[in-house]
N, C-alpha and C positions, 0 to 999 in steps of 0.2 A: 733421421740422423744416422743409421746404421750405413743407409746405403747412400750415404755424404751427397743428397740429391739438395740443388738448392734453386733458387729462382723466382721468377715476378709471377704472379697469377692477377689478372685483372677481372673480374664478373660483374656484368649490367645486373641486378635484378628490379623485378618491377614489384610493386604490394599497391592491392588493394588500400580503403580508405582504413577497412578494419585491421589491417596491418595481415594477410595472410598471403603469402605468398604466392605470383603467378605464374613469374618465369626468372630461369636464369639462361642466361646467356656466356660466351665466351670472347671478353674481348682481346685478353693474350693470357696467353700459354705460353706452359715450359717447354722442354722436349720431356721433361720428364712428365709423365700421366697419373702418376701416383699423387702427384704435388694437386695436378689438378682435380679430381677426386677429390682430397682432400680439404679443399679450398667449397667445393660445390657442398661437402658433407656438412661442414661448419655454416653454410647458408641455409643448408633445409632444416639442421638441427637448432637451429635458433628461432625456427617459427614457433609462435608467431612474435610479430613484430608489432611494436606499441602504436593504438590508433594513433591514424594521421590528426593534428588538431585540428579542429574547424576553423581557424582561421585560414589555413591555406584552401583555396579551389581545387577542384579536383577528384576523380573517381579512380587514377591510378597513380600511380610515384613510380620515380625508377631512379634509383643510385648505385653508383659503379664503386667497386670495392675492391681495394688492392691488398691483396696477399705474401707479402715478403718474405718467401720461407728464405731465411739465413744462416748460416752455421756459424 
């Protein structure tokens, strides 16, 4: 907020069935790199993630996450 930095961050990331984290990826960026950091920090800091149910199939997931820093 200081440094009135705003903008979209978008991140694929993929989890495991046990919900742990395996990758993040970058699908857009700001110009600014702080925001992005930021956005990635809030992704690792929230592992782990709730097992996947067993109803869905599958040994990995991957959902894209949008980051709205706005002022």
């Amino acid at each position: 907020m200081e440094l009135k930095q705003q903008g979209l961050v978008v991140l694929k990331i993929r989890i495991n069935r046990q919900g742990k984290l395996l990758d993040v990826e970058e699908e857009q960026s700001t110009e600014y790199s702080l925001l992005t950091k930021a956005a990635r920090k809030a992704v690792s800091k929230s592992t782990p993630y709730p097992e996947v149910p067993k109803s869905l199939e599958g040994k990995e997931f991957e959902f894209t996450l949008p980051f709205n820093f706005k002022l």
